[in-house]
C-alpha positions as CSV (number, residue, x, y, z in Angstrom):
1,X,9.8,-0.7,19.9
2,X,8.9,2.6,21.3
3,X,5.1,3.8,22.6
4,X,3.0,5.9,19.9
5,X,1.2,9.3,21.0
6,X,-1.8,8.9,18.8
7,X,-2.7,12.4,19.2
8,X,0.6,13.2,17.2
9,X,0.2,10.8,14.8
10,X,0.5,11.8,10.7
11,X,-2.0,9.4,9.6
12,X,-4.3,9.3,12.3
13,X,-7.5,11.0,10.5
14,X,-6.5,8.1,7.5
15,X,-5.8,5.4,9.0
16,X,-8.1,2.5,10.7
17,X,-8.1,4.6,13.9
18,X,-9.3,7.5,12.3
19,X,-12.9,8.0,13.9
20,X,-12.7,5.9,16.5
21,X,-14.1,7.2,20.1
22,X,-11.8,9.0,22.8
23,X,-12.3,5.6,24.8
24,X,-11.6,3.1,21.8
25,X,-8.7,5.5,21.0
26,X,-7.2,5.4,24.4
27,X,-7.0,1.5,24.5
28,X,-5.7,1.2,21.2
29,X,-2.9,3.7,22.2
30,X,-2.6,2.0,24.9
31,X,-1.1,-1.4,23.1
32,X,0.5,0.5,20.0
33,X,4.2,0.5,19.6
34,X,6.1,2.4,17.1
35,X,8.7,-0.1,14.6
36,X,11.3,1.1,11.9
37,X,11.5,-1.3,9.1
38,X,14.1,-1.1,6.7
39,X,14.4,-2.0,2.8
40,X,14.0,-5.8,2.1
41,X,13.0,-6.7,5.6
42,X,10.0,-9.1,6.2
43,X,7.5,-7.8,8.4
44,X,4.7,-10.7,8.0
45,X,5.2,-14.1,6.9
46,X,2.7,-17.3,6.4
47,X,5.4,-19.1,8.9
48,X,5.0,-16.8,11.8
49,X,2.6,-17.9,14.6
50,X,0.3,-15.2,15.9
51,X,1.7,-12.8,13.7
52,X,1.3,-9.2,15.0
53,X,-1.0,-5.9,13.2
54,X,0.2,-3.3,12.1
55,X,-0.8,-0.1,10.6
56,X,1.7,1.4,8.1
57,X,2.5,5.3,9.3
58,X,4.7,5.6,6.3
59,X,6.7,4.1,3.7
60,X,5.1,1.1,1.0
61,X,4.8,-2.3,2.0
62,X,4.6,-5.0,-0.8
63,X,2.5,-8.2,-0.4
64,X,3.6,-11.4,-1.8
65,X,2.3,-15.3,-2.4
66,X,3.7,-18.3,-3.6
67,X,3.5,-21.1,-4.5
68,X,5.1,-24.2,-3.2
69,X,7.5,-25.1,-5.8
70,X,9.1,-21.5,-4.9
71,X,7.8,-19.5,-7.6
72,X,6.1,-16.3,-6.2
73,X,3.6,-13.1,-7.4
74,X,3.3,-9.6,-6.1
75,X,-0.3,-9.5,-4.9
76,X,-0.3,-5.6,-3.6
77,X,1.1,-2.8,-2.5
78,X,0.2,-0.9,0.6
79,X,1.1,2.4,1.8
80,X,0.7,4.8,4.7
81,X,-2.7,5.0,6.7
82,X,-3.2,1.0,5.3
83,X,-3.7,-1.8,7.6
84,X,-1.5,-4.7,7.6
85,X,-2.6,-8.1,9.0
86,X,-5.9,-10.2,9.5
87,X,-7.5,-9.8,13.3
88,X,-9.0,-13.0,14.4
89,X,-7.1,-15.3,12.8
90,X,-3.5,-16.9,13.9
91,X,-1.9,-17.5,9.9
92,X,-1.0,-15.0,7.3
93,X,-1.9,-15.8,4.0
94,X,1.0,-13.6,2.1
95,X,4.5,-12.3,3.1
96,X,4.7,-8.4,3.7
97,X,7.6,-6.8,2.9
98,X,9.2,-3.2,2.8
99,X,9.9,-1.8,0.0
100,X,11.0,1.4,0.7
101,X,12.0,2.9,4.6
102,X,8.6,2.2,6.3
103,X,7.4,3.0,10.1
104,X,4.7,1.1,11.7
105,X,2.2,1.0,14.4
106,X,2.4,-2.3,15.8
107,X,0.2,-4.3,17.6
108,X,0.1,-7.6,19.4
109,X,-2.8,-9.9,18.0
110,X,-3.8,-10.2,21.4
111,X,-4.0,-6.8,22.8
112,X,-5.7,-6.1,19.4
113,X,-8.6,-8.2,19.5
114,X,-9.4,-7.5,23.1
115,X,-9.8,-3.7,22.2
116,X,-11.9,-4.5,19.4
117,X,-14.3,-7.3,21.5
118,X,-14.4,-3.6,23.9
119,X,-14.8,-0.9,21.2
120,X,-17.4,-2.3,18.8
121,X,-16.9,0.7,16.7
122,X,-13.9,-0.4,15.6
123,X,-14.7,-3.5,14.7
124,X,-16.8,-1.6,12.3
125,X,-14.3,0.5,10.6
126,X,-11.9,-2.6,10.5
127,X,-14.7,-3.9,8.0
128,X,-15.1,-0.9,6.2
129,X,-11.2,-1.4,6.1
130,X,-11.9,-4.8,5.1
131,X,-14.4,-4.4,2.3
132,X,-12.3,-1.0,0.7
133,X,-9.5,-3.8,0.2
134,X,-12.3,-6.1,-1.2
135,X,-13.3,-3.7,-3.9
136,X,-9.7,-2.8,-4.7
137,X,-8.9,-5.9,-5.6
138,X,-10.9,-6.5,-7.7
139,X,-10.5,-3.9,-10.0
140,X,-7.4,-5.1,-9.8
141,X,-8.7,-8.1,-11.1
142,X,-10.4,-6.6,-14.1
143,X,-7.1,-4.2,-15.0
144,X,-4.7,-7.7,-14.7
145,X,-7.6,-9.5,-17.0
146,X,-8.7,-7.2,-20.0
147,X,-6.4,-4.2,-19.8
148,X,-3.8,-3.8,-22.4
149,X,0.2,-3.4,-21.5
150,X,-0.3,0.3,-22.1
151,X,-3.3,0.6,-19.7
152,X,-1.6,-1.7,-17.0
153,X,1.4,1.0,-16.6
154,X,-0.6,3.8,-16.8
155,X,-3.0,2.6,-14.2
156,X,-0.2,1.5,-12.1
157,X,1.1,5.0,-11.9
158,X,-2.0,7.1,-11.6
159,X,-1.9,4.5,-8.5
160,X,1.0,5.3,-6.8
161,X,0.5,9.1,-7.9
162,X,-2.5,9.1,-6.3
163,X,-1.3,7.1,-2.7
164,X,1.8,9.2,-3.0
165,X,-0.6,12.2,-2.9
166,X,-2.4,10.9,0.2
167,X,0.4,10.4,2.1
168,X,1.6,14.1,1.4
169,X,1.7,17.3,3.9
170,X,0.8,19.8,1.8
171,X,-1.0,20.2,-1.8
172,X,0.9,20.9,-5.0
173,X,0.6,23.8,-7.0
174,X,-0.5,22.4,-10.0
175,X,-3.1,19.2,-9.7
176,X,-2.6,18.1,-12.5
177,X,1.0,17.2,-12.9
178,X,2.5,14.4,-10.7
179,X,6.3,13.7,-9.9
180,X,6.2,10.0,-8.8
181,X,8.8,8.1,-7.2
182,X,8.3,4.6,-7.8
183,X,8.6,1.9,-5.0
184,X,9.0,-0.6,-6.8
185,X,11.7,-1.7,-9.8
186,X,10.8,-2.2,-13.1
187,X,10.9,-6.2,-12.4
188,X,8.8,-5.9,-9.6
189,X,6.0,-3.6,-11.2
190,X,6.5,-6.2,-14.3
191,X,5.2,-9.2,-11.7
192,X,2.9,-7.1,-10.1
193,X,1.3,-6.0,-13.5
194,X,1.5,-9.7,-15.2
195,X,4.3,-8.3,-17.7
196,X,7.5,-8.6,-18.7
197,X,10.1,-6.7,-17.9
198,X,11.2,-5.7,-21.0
199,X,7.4,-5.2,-21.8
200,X,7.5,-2.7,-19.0
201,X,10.4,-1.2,-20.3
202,X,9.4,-0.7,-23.9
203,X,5.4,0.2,-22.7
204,X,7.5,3.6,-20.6
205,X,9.7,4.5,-23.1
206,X,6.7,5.0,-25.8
207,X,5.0,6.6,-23.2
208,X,8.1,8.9,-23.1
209,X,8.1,9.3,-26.4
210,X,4.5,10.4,-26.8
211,X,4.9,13.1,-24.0
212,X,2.8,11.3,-21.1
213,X,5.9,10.9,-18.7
214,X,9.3,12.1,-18.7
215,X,11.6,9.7,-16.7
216,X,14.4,11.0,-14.2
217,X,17.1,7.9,-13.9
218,X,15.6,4.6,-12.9
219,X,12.8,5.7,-10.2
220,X,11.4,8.7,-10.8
221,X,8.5,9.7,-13.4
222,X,7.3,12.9,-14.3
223,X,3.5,13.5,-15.4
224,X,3.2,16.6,-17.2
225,X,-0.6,16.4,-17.6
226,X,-2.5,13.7,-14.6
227,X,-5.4,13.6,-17.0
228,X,-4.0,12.4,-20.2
229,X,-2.1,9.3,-18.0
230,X,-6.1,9.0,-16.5
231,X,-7.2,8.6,-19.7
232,X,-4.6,6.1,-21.0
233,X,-5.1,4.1,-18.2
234,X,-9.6,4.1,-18.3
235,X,-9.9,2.6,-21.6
């Protein structure tokens, strides 16, 4: 793993770091290393001891429990300025895994926590961090408890349209159409939607059909019109 030059860094202003002082932002230079993870490979698991932190410069990361007679569920997806691991505790409840190419900013648990006991400031933003994830999840909780198929998919994609977005240099012309490349396959976004796969299947093919998306091979979705897809997925 190579050093990271904050200054240069693409998600800087997004990510945990983002308004941290010159000194907090020095010592957390100071410990970052830069890590290239590729397709499929785990970068946290509940086995680990003292697993490291990590925040995700780019790519999407997939987080996944199980249970212990093997069976397992998708549980999230993060993507670039996000925050991977829990400070101040040695376990990992989930496995993370890349999805796509992803770089990180890693960090020794360790090193991490000693520049937080010194910088209380971020300490703070690691709980805004903290709580953010906390109010994701459960809207998550209400879309994976009382919203249709339908609204599922659409929510999923106005999701990833929207991170995709984020994570992108420059604006497109028109805001509201969307080109989305999805991360995950259409097995994965069924178990990380509570579907089937066929469910998913047949849900994007009437959305095809009734103009909402326009699908380019296996990956790739057009959105013609951002707030029609919005409104799908708010009901």
């Amino acid at each position: 793993m190579l050093p990271v030059k904050c200054e240069s860094c693409a998600i800087r202003h997004r990510a945990l770091c983002g308004a941290l002082s010159s000194d907090a932002l020095t010592g957390l230079n100071a410990i970052a290393r830069d890590k290239a993870v590729k397709p499929g490979e785990t970068i946290l698991s509940p086995l680990d001891i003292s697993p490291p932190l990590a925040n995700i410069v780019s790519g999407v990361v997939k987080l996944s429990s199980g249970l212990s007679d093997g069976r397992s569920q998708i549980v999230g997806l993060q993507f670039a300025s996000d925050f991977l691991g829990r400070p101040f505790k040695t376990s990992c409840a989930y496995q993370a895994e890349a999805v796509t190419e992803v770089r990180l900013c890693m960090y020794e648990r360790s090193d991490f926590e000693a520049v937080s006991q010194a910088h209380p400031n971020l300490k703070h933003h690691l709980l805004t961090h903290t709580l953010d994830e906390l109010d994701a999840a459960r809207e998550w909780m209400l879309l994976l408890g009382r919203k249709s198929a339908r609204e599922r998919i659409a929510s999923f994609l106005m999701m990833v349209s929207r991170r995709n977005s984020e994570d992108g240099c420059s604006a497109p012309t028109d805001m509201n159409f969307a080109r989305i490349e999805l991360p995950l396959t259409r097995s994965d976004i069924a178990d990380f939607l509570g579907l089937t796969t066929e469910t998913v299947s047949r849900q994007m093919s009437k959305m095809k059909r009734d103009g909402l998306i326009t699908l380019e091979g296996g990956r790739t979705v057009i959105v013609p019109n951002l707030e029609l897809l919005q409104a799908v997925g708010a009901n």
